[in-house]
N, C-alpha and C positions, 0 to 999 in steps of 0.2 A: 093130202098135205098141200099147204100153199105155197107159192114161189118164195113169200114172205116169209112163214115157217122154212120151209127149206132150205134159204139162206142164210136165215139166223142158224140151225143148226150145224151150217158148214160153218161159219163164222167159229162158231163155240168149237168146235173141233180142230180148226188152226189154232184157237186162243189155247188150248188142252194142251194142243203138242206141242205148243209152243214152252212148255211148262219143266224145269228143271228138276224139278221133285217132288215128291208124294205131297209137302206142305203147300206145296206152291199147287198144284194140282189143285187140292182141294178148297184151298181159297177160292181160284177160278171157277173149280164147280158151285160153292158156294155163294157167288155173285150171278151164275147164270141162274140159279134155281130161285135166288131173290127180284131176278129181271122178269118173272113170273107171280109171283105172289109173295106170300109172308106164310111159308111153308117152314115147317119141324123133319130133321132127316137123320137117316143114321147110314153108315157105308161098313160093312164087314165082308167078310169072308168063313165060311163055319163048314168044318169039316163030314164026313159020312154019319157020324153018330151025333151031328146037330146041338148037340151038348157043351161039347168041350173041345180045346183046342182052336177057341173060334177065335179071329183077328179082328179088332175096333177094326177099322182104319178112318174111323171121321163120324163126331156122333154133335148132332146139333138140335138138342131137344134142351126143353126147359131143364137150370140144374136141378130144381128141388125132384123134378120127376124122376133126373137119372139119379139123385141120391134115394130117392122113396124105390126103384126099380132094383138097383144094385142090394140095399139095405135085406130087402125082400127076398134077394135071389129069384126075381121074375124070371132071369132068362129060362130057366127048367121051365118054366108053364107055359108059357108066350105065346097063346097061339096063332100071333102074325108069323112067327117064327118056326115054328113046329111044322106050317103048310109048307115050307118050301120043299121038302122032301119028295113032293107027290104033284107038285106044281111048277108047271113049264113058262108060264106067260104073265104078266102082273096080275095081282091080283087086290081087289077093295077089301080090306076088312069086314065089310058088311057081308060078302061071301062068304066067312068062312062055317057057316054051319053049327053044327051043334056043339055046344062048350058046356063044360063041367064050371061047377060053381065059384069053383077059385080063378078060372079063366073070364068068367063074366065079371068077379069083381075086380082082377086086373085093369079091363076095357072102363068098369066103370070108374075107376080112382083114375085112371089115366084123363078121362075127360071132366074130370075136375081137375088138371094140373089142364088143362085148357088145349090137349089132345081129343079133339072129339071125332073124328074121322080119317082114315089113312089107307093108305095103299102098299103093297109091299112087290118089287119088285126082282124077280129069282131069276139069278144067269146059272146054270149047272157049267162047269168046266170040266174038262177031259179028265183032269187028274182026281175027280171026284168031289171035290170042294164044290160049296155053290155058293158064286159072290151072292150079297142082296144089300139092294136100295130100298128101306124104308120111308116114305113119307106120310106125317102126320099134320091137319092143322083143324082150326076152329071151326071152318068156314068148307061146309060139305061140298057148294056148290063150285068155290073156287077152286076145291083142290081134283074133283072133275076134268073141269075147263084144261084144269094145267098137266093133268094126267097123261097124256099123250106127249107130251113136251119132256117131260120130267124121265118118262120112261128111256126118251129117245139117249138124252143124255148121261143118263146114269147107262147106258150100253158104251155111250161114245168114254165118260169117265174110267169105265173098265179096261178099255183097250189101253190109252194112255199110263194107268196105273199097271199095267204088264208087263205092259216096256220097259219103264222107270224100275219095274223091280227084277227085269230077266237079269242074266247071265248076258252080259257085252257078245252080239256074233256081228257076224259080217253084214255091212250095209245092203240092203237091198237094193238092186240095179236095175231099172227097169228099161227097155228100148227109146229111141226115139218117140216111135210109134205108138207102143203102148203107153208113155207117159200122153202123148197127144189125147190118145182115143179116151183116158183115166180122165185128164184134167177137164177135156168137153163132158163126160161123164155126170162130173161134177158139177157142169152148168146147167144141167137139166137137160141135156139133149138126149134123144134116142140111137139107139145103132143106124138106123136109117140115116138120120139129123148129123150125124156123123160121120157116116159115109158120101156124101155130099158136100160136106164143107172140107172134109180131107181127099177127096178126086179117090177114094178106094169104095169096094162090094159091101154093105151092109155085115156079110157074112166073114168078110175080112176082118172089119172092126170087131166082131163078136170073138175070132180069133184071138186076136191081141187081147180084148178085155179079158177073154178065162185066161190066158197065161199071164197076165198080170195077177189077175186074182189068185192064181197057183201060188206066184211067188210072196204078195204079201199075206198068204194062210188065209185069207178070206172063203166064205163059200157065195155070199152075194155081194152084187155089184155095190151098192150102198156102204155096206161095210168094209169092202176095199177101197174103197173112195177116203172112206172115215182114215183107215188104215194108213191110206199113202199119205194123207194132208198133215197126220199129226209125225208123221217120218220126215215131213218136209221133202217127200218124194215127189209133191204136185204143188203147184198154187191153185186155189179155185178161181 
């Protein structure tokens, strides 16, 4: 990843947390995902049996396809939809294998509504749910390029939409120190890079960095990063 990519996506992750609500949210994800290309997306949440009980929460695809999709009752066949159950990491439509005939003609009426390639993106959550970021567009080679970008941010969109819909608890407090070592974090620095510019041990800073990352529920350094900027617990 570039310093340039890098930045933009702390960028986007202040602009997230910065975000008062699910609507406002998704606006903002919807203009970071446009600052990339002229992409088609969907955001839900779908429970253990994949089926039913699943949550929109933000669907931006041509109408006539979401009216010909709904009309149909696609969501039962879908099988960008149907992988995520058995699938950890994004994944290309063009991976998905071998489809039954009603699943091919899906794919194919879909790319006459000018859906011709897409990637589907699976977070699983603890409580068994598995968010997913869909994206679709005309343009195979560009939605590639933006693949990596896109993925980054439909993680970072996730966190912020958790927030916005937990239960109000106590603000997270982090030390002095550990907001130091979190915000150079931020800047690209390493433990080392950071033990140097703060007069402490390499192994010091690694200290602070896992107990910040304890307290904002992170398991990697990146995602408590993501974590503290949209809590307005750091600046980058």
């Amino acid at each position: 990843m570039t310093a340039a990519v890098s930045h933009a996506l702390l960028t986007i992750a202040a602009d997230f947390g910065a975000a008062s609500d699910v609507d406002q949210l998704c606006a903002r994800f919807s203009a970071a995902v446009a600052s990339v290309g002229n992409f088609h997306f969907a955001l839900g949440r779908f429970g253990p049996n994949m089926l039913r009980g699943e949550e929109v929460i933000f669907v931006h695809y041509p109408e006539a396809w979401q009216r010909h999709y709904h009309a149909n009752d696609y969501i039962k066949i879908d099988p960008t939809i149907n992988a995520i159950s058995h699938r950890d990491i994004p994944y290309s439509w063009a991976e998905l294998g071998s489809l039954d005939a009603a699943q091919r003609r899906l794919l194919d009426e879909a790319r006459a509504f000018g859906v011709v390639a897409g990637f589907t993106v699976p977070i699983h959550m603890t409580d068994g749910t598995t968010f997913v970021a869909s994206f679709g567009a005309d343009n195979v080679d560009a939605l590639n390029r933006a693949r990596p970008f896109l993925s980054m941010i439909s993680a970072q969109f996730l966190e912020r939409y958790k927030a916005l819909a937990a239960t109000p608890k106590s603000p997270i407090r982090l030390t002095p120190r550990e907001r130091d070592c979190m915000t150079w974090t931020a800047r690209g620095k390493s433990a080392w890079e950071i033990g140097i510019l703060l007069g402490i041990s390499e192994n010091t800073v690694n200290f602070h960095v896992k107990n910040a990352c304890a307290k904002l529920g992170s398991n990697g350094r990146m995602l408590a990063v993501v974590s503290a900027i949209m809590l307005g617990v750091i600046s980058p």
